[in-house]
C-alpha positions as CSV (number, residue, x, y, z in Angstrom):
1,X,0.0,0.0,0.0
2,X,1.6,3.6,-0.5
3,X,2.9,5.0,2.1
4,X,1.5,8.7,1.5
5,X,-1.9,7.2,1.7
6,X,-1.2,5.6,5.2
7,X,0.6,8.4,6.4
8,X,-2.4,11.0,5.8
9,X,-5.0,8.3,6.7
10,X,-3.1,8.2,10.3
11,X,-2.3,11.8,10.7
12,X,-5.0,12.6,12.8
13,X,-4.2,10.2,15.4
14,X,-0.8,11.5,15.6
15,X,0.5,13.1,18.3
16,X,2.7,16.4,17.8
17,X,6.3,15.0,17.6
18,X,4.6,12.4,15.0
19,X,3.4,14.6,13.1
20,X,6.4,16.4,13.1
21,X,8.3,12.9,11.6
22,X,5.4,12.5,9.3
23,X,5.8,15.8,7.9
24,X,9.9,14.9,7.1
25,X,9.0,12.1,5.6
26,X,6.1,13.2,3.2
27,X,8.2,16.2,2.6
28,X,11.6,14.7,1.9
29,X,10.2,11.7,-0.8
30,X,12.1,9.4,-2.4
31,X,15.4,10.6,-0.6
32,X,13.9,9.2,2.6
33,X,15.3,5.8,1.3
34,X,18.6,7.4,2.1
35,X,18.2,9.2,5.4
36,X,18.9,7.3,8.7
37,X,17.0,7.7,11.8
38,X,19.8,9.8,12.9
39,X,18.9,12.5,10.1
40,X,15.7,12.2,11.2
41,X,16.1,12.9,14.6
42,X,18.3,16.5,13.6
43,X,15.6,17.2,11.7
44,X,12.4,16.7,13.4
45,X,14.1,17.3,17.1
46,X,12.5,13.6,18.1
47,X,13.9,11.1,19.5
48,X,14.5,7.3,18.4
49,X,11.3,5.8,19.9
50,X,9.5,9.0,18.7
51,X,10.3,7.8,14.9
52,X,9.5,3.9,15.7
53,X,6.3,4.4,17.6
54,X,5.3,6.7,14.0
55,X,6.3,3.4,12.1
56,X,4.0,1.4,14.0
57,X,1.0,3.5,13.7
58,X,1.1,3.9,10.3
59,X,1.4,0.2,10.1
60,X,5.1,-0.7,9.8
61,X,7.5,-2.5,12.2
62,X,10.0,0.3,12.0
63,X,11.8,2.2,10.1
64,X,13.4,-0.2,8.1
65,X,10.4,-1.4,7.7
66,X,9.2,1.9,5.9
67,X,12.3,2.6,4.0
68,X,11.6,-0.7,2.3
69,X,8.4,-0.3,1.2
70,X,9.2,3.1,-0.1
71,X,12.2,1.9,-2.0
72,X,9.5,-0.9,-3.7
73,X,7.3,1.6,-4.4
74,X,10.1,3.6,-6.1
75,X,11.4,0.5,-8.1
76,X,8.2,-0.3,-9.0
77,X,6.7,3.2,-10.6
78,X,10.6,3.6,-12.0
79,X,9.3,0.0,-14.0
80,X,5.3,1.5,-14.7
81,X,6.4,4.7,-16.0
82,X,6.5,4.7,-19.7
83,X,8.9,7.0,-21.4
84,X,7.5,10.0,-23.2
85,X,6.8,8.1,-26.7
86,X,3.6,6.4,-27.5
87,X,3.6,3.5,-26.5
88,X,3.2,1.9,-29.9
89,X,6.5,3.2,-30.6
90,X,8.0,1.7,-28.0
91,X,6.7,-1.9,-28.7
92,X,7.8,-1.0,-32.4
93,X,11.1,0.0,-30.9
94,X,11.3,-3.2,-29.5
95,X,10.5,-5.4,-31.7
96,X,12.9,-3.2,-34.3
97,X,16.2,-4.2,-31.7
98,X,15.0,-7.8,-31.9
99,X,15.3,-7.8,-35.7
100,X,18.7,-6.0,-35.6
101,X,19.7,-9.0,-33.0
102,X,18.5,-11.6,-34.7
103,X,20.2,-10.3,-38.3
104,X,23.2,-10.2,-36.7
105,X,22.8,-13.9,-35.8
106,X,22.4,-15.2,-38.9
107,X,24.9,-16.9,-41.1
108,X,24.4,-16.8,-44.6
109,X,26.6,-19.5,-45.9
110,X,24.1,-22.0,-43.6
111,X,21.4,-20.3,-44.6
């Protein structure tokens, strides 16, 4: 499930120091994969258990936990995005670079 979706479903029952790590978190994006609780903690002024009890609620072990999912969900919309061409074009793109391959494959003295 996406973690922006959980966190603003739980934000209400968040208490202020939560909120505060929730707000990091939907702010920073993606880069979150790279932070450590330790950035975390300069940057929100919370401490450790502050951070995990926030994983929990929003229904992850910890932070690890979290940073997981968020790097899944990265890979994954890296993989669903198409690129800006029609997609048509890129199946025809494909399909173009299997030709090439398979030319260069052949041997015309079997042939």
């Amino acid at each position: 499930m996406n973690y922006i979706y959980l966190i603003r479903e739980h934000y209400p029952l968040l208490t202020r120091s939560e909120k505060k790590v929730a707000d990091f978190i939907l702010n920073s994006g993606k880069t979150i994969i790279y932070s450590t609780m330790n950035d975390i903690k300069k940057n929100t002024k919370v401490g450790d258990a502050t951070i995990i009890r926030f994983c929990q609620k929003i229904g992850f072990s910890g932070f690890s936990d979290l940073k997981i999912e968020i790097a899944k969900e990265d890979f994954s919309h890296q993989k669903e995005q198409p690129s800006s061409k029609k997609y048509y074009d890129e199946i025809a793109n494909t399909l173009i670079d299997a030709l090439h391959l398979t030319i260069r494959l052949l041997d015309e003295n079997k042939l």
